[in-house]
C-alpha positions as CSV (number, residue, x, y, z in Angstrom):
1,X,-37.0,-26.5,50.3
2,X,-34.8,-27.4,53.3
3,X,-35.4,-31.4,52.3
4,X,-36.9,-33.6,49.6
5,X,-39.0,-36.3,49.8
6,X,-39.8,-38.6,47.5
7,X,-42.9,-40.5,46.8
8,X,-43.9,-43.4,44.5
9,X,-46.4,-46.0,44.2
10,X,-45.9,-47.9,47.7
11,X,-47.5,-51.1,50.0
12,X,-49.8,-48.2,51.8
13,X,-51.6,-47.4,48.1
14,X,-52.2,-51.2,47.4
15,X,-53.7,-51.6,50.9
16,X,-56.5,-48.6,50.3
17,X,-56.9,-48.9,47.0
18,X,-60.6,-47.3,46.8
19,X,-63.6,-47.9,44.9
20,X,-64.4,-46.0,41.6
21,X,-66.6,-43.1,43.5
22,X,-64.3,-42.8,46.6
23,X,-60.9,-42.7,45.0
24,X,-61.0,-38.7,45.6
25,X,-61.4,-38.9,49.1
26,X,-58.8,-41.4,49.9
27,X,-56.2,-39.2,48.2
28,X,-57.6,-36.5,50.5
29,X,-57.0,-38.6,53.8
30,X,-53.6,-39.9,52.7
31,X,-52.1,-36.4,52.4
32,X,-53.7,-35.4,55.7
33,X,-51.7,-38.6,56.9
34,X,-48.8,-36.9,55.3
35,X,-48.8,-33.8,57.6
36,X,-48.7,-35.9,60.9
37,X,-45.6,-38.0,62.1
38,X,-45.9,-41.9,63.3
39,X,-47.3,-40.5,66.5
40,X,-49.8,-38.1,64.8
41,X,-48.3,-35.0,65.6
42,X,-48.4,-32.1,62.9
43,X,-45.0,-32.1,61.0
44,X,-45.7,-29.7,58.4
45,X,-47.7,-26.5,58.1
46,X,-49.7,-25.8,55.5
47,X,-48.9,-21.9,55.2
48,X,-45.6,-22.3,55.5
49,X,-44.1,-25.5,54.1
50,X,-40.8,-25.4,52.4
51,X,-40.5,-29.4,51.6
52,X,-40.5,-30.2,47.9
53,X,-42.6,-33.4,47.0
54,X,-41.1,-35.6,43.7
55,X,-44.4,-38.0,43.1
56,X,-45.1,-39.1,39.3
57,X,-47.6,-37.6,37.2
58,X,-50.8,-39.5,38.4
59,X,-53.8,-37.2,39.7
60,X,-53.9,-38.7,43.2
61,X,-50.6,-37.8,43.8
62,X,-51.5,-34.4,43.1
63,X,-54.6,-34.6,45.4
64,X,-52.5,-36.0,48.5
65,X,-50.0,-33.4,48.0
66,X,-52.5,-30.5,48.0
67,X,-53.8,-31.8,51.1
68,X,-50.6,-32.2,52.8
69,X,-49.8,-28.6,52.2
70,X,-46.3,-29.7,51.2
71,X,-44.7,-27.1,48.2
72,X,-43.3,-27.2,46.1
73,X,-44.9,-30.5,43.7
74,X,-41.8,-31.9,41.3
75,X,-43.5,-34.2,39.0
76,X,-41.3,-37.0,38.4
77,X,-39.1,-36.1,35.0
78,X,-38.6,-39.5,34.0
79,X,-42.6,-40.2,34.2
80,X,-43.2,-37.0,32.5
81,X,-40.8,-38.3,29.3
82,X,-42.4,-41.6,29.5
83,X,-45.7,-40.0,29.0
84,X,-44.2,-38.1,25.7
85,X,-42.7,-40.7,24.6
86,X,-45.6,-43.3,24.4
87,X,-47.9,-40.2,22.6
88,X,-45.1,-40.0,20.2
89,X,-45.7,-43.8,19.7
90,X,-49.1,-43.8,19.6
91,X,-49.2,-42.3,16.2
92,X,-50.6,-44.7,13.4
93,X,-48.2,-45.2,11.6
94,X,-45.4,-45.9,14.6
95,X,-48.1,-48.1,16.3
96,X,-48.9,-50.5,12.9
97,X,-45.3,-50.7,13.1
98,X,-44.8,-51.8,16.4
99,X,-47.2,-54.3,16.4
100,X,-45.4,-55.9,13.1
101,X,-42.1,-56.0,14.3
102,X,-43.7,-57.3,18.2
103,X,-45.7,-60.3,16.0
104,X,-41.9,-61.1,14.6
105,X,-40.2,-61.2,18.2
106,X,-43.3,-63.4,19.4
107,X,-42.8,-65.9,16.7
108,X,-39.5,-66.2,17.7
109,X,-39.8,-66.3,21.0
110,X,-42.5,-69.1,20.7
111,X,-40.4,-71.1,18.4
112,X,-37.5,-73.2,19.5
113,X,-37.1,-73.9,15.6
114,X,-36.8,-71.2,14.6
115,X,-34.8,-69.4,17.2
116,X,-32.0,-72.2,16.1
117,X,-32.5,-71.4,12.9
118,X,-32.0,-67.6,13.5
119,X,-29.0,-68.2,15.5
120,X,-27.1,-70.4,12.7
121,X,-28.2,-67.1,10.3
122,X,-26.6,-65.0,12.6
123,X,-23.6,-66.8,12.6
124,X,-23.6,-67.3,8.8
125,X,-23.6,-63.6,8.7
126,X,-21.4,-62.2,11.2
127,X,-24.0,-60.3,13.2
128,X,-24.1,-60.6,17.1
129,X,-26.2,-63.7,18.2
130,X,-28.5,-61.8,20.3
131,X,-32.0,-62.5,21.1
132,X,-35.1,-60.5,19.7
133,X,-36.7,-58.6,22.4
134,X,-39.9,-57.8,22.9
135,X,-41.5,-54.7,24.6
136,X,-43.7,-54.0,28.0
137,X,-46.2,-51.7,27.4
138,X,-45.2,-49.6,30.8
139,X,-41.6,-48.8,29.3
140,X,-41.7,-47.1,26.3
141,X,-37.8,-47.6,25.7
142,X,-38.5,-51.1,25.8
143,X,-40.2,-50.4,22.6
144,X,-37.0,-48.5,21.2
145,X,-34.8,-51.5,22.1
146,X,-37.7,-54.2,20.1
147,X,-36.7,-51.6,17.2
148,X,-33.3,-51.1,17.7
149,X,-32.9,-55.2,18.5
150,X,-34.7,-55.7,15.0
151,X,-32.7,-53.2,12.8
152,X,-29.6,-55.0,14.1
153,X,-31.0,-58.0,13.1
154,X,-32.6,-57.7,9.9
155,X,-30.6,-59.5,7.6
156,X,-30.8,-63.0,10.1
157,X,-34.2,-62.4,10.6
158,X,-35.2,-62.0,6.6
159,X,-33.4,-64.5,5.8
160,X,-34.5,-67.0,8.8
161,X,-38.2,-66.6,7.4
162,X,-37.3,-67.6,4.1
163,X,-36.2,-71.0,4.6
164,X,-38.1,-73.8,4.5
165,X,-38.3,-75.1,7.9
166,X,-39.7,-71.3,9.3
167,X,-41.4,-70.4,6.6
168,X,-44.3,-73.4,6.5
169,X,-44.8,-71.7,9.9
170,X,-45.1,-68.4,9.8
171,X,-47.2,-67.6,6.6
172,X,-48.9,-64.6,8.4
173,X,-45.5,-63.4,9.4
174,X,-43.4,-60.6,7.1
175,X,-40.0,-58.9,7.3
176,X,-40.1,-55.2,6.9
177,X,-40.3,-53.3,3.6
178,X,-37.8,-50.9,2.7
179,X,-40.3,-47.9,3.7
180,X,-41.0,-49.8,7.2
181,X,-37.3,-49.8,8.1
182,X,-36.3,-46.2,7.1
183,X,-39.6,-45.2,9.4
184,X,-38.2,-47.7,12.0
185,X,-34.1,-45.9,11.6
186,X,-36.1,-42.6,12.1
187,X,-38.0,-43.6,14.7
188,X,-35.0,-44.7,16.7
189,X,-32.7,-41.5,15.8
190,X,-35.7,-39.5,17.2
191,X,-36.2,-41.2,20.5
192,X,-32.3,-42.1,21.1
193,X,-32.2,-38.5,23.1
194,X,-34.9,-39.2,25.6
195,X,-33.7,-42.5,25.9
196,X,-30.7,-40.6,27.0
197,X,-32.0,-38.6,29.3
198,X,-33.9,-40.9,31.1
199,X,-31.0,-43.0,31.9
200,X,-29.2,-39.4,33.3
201,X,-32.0,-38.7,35.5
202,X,-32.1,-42.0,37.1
203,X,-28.5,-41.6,38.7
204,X,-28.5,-41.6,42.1
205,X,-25.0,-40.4,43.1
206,X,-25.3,-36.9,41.4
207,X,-28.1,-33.8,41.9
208,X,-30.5,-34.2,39.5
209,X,-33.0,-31.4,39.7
210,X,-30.9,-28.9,38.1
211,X,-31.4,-31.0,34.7
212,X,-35.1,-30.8,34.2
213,X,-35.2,-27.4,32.2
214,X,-31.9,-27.8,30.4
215,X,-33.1,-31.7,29.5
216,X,-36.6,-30.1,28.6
217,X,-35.7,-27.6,26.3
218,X,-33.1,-29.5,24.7
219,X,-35.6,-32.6,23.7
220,X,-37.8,-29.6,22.7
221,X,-35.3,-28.6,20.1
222,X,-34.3,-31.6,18.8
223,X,-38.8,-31.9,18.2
224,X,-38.6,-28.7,16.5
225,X,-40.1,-29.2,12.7
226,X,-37.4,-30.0,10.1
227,X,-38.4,-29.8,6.3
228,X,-36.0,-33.1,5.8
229,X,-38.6,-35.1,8.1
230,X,-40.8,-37.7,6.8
231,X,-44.4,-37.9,7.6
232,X,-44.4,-40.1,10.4
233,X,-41.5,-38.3,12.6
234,X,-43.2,-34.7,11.5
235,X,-46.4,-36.4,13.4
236,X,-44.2,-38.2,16.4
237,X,-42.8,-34.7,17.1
238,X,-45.7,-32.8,17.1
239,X,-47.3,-35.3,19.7
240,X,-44.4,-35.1,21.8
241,X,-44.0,-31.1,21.9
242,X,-48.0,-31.1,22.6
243,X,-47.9,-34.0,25.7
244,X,-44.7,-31.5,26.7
245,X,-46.3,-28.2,26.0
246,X,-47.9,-27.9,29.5
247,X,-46.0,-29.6,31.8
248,X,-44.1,-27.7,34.7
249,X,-45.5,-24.4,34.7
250,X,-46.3,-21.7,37.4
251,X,-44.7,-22.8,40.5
252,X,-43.3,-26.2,39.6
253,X,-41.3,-23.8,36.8
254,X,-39.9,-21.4,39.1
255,X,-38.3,-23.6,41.5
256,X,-37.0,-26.0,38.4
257,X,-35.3,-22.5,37.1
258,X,-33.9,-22.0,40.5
259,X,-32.6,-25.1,40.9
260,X,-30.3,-24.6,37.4
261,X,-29.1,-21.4,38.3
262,X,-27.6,-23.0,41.1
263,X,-26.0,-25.5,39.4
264,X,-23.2,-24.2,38.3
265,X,-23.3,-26.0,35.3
266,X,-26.0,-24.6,33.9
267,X,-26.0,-20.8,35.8
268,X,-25.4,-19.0,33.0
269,X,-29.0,-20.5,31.2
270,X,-28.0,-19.6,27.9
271,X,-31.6,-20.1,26.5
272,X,-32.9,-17.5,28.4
273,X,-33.0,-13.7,28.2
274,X,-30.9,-11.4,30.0
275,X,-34.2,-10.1,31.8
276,X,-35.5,-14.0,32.6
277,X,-31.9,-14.6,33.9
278,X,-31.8,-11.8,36.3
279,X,-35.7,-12.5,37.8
280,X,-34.8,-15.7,38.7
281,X,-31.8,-14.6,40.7
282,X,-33.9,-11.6,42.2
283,X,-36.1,-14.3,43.3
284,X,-32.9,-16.1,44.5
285,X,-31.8,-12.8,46.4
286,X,-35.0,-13.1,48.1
287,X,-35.7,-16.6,48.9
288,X,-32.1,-16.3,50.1
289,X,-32.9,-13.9,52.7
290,X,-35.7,-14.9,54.1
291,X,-33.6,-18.2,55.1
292,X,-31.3,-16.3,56.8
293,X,-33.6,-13.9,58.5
294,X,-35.8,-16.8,59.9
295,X,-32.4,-18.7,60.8
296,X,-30.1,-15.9,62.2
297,X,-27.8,-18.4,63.7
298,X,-26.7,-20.1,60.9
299,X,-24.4,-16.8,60.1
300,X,-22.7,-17.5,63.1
301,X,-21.7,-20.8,62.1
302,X,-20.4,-20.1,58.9
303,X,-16.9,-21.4,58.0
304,X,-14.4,-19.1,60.1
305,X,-13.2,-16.3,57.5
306,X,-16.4,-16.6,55.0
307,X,-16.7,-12.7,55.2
308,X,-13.6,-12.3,54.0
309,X,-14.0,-13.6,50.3
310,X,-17.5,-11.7,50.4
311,X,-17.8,-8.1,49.2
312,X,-19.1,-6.0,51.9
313,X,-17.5,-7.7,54.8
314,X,-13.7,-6.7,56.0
315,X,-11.4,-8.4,57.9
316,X,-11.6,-6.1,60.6
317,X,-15.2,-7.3,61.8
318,X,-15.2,-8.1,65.3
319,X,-15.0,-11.5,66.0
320,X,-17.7,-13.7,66.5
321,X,-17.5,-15.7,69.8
322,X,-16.1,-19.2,70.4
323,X,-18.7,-21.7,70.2
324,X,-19.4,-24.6,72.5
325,X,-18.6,-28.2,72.1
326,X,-20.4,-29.1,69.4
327,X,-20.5,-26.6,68.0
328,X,-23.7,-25.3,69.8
329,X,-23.7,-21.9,71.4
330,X,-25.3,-21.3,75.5
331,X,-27.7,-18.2,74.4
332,X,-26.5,-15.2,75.8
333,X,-29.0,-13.0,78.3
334,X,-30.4,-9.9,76.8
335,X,-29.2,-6.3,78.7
336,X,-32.7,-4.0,79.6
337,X,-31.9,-1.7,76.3
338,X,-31.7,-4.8,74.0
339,X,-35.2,-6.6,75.3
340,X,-37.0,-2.8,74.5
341,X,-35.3,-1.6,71.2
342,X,-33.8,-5.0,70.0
343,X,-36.8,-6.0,67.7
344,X,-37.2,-2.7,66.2
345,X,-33.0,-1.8,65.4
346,X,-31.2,-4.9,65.8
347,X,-33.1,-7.2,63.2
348,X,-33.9,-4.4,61.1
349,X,-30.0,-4.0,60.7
350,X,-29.7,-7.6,60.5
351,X,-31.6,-8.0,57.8
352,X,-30.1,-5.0,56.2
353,X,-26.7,-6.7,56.5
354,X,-28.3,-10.1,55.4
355,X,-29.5,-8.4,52.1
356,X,-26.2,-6.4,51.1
357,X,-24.5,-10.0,52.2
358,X,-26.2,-11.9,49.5
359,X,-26.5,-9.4,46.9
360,X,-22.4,-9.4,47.0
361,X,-22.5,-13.3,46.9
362,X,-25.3,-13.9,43.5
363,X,-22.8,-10.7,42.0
364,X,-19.4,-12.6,42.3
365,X,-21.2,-16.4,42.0
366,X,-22.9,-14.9,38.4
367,X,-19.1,-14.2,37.3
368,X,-18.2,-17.3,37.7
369,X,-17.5,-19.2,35.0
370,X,-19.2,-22.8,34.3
371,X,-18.0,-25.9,35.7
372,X,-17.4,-29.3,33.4
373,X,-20.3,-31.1,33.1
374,X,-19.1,-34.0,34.7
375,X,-18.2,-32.5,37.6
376,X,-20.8,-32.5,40.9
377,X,-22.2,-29.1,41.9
378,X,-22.4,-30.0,45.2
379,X,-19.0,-30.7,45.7
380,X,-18.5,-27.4,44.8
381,X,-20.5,-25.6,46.8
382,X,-19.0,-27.3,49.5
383,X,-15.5,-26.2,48.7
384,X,-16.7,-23.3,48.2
385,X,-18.9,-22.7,51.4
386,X,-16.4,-20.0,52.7
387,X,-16.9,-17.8,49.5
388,X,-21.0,-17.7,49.7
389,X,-21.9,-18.3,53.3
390,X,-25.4,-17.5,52.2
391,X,-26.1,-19.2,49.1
392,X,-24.2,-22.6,49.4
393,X,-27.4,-22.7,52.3
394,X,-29.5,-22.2,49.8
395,X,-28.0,-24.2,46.7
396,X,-27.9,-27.2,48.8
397,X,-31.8,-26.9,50.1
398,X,-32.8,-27.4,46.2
399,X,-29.9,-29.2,44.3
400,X,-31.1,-32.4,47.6
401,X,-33.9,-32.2,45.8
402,X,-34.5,-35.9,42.9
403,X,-36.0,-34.6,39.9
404,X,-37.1,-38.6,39.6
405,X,-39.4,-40.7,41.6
406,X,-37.2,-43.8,40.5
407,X,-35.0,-44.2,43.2
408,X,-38.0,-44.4,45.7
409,X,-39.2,-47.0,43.2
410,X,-36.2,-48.7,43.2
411,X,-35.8,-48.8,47.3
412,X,-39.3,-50.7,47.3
413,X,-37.6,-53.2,44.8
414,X,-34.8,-53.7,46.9
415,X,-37.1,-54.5,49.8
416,X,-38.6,-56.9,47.6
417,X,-35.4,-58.5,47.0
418,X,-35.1,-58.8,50.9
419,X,-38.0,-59.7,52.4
420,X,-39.3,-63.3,50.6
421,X,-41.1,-66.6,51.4
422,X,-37.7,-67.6,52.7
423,X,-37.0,-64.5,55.1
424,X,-40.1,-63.5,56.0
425,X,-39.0,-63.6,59.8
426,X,-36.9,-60.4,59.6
427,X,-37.8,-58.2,61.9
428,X,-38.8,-54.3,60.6
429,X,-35.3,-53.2,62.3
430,X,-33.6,-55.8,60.4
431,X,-35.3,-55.1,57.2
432,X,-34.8,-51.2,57.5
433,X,-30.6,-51.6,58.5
434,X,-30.4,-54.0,55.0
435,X,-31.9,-51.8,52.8
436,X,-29.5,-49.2,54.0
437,X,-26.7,-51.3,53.2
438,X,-27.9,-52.4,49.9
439,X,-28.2,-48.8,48.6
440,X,-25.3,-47.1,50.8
441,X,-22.5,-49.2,51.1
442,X,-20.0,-50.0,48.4
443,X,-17.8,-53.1,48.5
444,X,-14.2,-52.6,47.2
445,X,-13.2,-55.7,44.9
């Protein structure tokens, strides 16, 4: 959990794109190609990983993973609502509707009569003189905004197929009832929050990891069956609850947990039980020492005074020694008594000092109480690095971690933007030091 890396669909995919009866097999040799640098040297080991993987949803991803060893396997949230969302609109009733309001938006779109004719309505009737939009069937909100677009414009759009010059036109074409546009206002109000959510998870200045589970089971409330709800939003919600039902479980649900109760936004997990909240931080506890017993240096380069704020630790400890420019430390020789005994009594009293260390820290941290939720948690763990030595390690290993695949997605479309019939000279160096730019540095007005 020490880094995060991020994988989407990519050049290297298109270029071994495999046959029907192979496509297995591929998967299997691109994950092997995961575990081995540039120059083919092993980077990762398979029993002992520790870097989390954010791919989308898609079977090969999960085969290349496997194969790579790498652990844990964050499937991309925003794919994972997409999916939920298009089974909620793949109920009857919600797809008949669709495909009436996407004939409407064609005919308009194909029509420069009767666009202008939709436009003067518009302006007869005070509504916005926007454009009807029509949906991609990759993006399910593009199908929220077709409805959304269309409930805005209802009035101009009724009463542009009525006249004369439209109408001779578009016989096979009707307006919505009054039954199709409360299902269409229902609709909407029902997928507004994922809608939402998408557009949280996709921002790539903040952590996002730590919103998966509160996200999750907040969409899963708002699904919850309501007596009030007509037919077609009782069936919507019971198609998205089921496409949600089994994702993130086992492994991938442990680390998402972990990763809220490290957020300090969300530690307190209010939608949890008081014996759920205290296994995840036991897990905490332990994941926490087994960092600091396989890295015993990094104690030694703590802020100067962290075991003061800490329980456990006085000021009276004897001082660590001054470290070398920068910040590295020559390793000091070992005396005859420490090279026989050390292993047996010194780590064993390391540890033991490790493990009171972080109890003291997940005690005073679960006191805390919760930050806004606009603030970043990072920040705050690293203004607070001096109070939990231990666990602002740890809390910064998961909350690196994307919970999206998106902004992998978006560096390929940025490399797009770059490299094009008139720049194709650009050497790879070039190309890389660009890209940086385009997603790193921000221009003052």
């Amino acid at each position: 959990m020490a880094g995060a890396a991020s994988s989407g669909e990519g050049k290297e995919m298109e270029m071994v794109e495999p046959k029907a009866g192979f496509k297995s097999d591929v998967w299997k040799h691109f994950g092997f190609s995961l575990k081995r640098n540039e120059k083919g040297e092993k980077v990762t080991d398979k029993e002992n990983t520790g870097i989390a993987v954010v791919t989308d949803n898609a079977r090969n991803m999960g085969v290349a993973v496997k194969e790579a060893g790498l652990s844990p396997h964050v499937k991309c949230f925003a794919h994972t609502l997409n999916l939920a969302s298009q089974a909620g609109l793949k109920v009857n009733r919600v797809s008949r509707l669709l495909g009436r309001v996407r004939r409407v938006a064609a005919f308009f779109h194909r029509s420069s009569t009767a666009t202008a004719v939709l436009t003067s309505k518009q302006q007869m009737l005070n509504l916005p003189v926007h454009k009807l939009i029509m949906d991609v069937v990759t993006r399910w909100n593009s199908s929220l905004d077709m409805i959304e677009r269309y409930l805005e414009q209802q009035q101009a759009i009724a009463a542009a197929l009525l006249s004369s010059e439209v109408r001779r036109n578009a016989r096979e074409i009707d307006s919505l009832d009054a039954a199709d546009i409360a299902d269409a206002e229902d609709i909407v109000k029902l997928l507004t929050p994922l809608k939402k959510a998408t557009t949280v998870l996709c921002d790539e200045s903040r952590p996002t990891i730590s919103l998966i589970i509160p996200l999750k089971h907040m969409i899963q409330v708002s699904m919850a069956p309501c007596d009030v709800d007509s037919n077609t939003v009782s069936q919507m919600k019971a198609a998205i609850l089921n496409d949600l039902a089994d994702r993130y479980q086992g492994e991938q649900a442990e680390f998402l947990y972990e990763s809220s109760a490290l957020d300090r936004r969300f530690r307190a997990l209010p939608h949890l039980n008081n014996s759920e909240r205290d296994e995840i931080f036991n897990r905490l506890k332990l994941k926490a020492t087994q960092m600091q017993n396989q890295n015993p240096s990094e104690e030694e380069s703590a802020a100067p005074g962290s075991h003061e704020h800490v329980a456990g630790h006085s000021k009276t400890d004897p001082p660590q020694k001054a470290h070398a420019v920068g910040g590295v430390s020559p390793p000091s020789k070992k005396t005859a008594l420490e090279d026989l005994l050390g292993d047996s009594f010194s780590q064993g009293d390391s540890r033991t000092q490790h493990t009171a260390q972080i109890d003291a820290e997940i005690d005073l941290y679960r006191k805390e109480t919760s930050i806004s939720l606009m603030a970043c948690p990072l920040e705050w763990w690293k203004d607070n690095a001096q109070r939990y030595p231990l666990l602002s390690t740890l809390a910064k290993s998961y909350l690196s971690v994307p919970a999206t695949s998106v902004p992998s997605e978006r560096v390929f479309s940025v490399a797009g933007d770059i490299v094009n019939a008139q720049r194709s000279q650009l050497l790879p160096d070039n190309v890389d030091m660009l890209i940086f730019l385009k997603k790193n540095l921000s221009l003052s007005e």
